[in-house]
VMD Tcl script that draws the C-alpha trace (Angstrom):
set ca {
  {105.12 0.98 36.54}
  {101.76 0.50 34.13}
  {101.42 1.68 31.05}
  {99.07 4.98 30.93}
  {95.53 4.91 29.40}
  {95.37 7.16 26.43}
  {91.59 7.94 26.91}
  {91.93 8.76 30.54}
  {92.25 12.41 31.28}
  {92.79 12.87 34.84}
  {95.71 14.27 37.33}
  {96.92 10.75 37.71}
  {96.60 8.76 34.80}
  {99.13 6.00 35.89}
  {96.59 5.30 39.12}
  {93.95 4.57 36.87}
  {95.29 1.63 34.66}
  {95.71 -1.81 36.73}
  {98.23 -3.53 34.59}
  {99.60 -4.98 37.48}
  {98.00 -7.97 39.13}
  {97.36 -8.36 42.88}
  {99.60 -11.08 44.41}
  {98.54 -14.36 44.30}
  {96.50 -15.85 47.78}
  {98.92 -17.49 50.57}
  {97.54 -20.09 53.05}
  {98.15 -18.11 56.31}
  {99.53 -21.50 57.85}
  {101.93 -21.71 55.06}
  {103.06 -18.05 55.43}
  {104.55 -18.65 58.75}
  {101.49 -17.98 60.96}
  {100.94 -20.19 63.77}
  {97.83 -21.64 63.80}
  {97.38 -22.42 67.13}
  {97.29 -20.15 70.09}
  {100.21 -20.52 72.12}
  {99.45 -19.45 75.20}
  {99.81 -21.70 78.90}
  {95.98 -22.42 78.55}
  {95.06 -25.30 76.08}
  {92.10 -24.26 73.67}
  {88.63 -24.37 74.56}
  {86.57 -27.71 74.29}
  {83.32 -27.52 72.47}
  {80.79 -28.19 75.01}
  {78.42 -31.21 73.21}
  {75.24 -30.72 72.07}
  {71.97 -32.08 74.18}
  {70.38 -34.53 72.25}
  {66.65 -35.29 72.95}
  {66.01 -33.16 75.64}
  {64.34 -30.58 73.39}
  {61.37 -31.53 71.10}
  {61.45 -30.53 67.19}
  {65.11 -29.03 68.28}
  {63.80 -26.26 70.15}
  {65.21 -24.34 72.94}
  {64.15 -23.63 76.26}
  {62.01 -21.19 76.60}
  {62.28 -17.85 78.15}
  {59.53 -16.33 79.46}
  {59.45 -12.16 80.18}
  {57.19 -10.34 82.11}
  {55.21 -7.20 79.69}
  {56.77 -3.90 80.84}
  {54.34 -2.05 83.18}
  {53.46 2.15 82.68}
  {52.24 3.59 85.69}
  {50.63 7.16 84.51}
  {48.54 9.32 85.91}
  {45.31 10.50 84.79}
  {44.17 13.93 84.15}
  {42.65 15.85 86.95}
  {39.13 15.41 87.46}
  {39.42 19.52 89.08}
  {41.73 21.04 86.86}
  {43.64 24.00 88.16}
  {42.45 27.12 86.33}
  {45.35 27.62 83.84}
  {44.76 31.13 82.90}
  {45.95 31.16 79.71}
  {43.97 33.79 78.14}
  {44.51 36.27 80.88}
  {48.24 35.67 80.56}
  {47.81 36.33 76.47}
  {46.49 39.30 77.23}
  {48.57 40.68 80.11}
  {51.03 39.86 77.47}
  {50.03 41.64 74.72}
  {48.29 44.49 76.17}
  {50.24 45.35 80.00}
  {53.67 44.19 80.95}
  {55.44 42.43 78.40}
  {57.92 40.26 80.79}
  {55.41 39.58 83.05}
  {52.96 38.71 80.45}
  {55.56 36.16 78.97}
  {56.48 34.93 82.45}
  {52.96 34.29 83.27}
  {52.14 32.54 80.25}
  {55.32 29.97 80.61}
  {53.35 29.32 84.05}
  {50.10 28.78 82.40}
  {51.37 26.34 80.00}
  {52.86 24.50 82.88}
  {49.48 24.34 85.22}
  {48.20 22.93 82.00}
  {51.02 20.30 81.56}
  {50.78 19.71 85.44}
  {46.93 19.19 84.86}
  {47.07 16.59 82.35}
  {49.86 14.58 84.36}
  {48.04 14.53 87.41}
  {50.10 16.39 89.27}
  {48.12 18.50 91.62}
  {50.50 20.65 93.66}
  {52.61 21.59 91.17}
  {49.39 22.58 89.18}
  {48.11 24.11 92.02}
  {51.60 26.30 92.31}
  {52.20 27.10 88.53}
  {48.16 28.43 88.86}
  {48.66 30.53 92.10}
  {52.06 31.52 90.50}
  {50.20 32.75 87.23}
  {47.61 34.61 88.10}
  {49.48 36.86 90.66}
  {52.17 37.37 87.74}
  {49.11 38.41 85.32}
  {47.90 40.21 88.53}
  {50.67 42.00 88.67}
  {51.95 42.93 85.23}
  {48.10 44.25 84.97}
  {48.75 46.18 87.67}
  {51.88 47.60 86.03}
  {49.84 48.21 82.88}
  {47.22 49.74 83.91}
  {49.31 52.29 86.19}
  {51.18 52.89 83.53}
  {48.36 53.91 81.70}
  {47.24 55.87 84.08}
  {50.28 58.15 84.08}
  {50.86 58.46 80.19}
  {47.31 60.08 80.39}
  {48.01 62.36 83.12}
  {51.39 63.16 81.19}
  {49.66 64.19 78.07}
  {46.81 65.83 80.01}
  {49.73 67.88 82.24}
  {51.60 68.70 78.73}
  {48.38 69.41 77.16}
  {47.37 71.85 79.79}
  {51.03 73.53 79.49}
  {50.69 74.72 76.06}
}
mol new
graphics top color blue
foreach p $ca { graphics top sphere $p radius 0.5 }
foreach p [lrange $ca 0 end-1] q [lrange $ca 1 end] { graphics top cylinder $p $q radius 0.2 }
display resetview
């Protein structure tokens, strides 16, 4: 056991003084270790170094072929994207078709500036009947809150 450290103020004050001294360093071949591997296969040979076939001690050299990105360009006849009309159906007509239509607008416009033609084509087609629609919904909608408030206002 160490002494204890008057100054130290701490839960374990006999932790924090090293009066003892680690134990002194062992040559692992003198510790009982084998040094050797004694398995039935005898150790590895070095293979030796080619001299001279290398100039200035280089190695051979490895040659790699530069990586190769095939992308797409943008349509030259983007799909219409109908983003606006989508913001609007949104806002103003049929909420879940709005937002619907809009995730299809964004991806004509994705699908546009990959290159990818049919699935522009489908995401535009897919849009505009979904704005198409929830305007549909909006505007009928409309149509029969007025003629409610025109039926209770006729009632009274």
């Amino acid at each position: 056991m160490s002494k204890q450290n008057p100054d130290y103020i701490g839960q374990y004050p006999e932790k924090s003084d090293f009066a003892d001294s680690p134990p002194a360093y062992q040559d692992p071949g003198m510790a009982g270790y084998q040094t050797s591997y004694p398995g039935p296969y005898p150790p590895a040979q070095p293979y030796p170094s080619p001299q001279g076939q290398y100039p200035m001690g280089q190695g051979p050299a490895v040659t790699m072929q530069p990586a190769i990105y095939v992308q797409r360009a943008p349509l030259v006849h983007p799909m219409p994207d109908y983003l606006g009309y989508s913001i609007f159906t949104m806002l103003c007509c049929c909420l879940p078709l709005g937002i619907a239509a809009l995730i299809y607008s964004i991806s004509t416009r994705d699908a546009n500036n990959m290159g990818n033609e049919e699935l522009a084509k489908k995401n535009s087609r897919l849009a505009r009947n979904l704005n198409h629609t929830g305007l549909g919904i909006g505007i009928a909608v409309l149509i029969l809150w007025i003629a409610y408030v025109a039926f209770a206002a006729s009632q009274h």
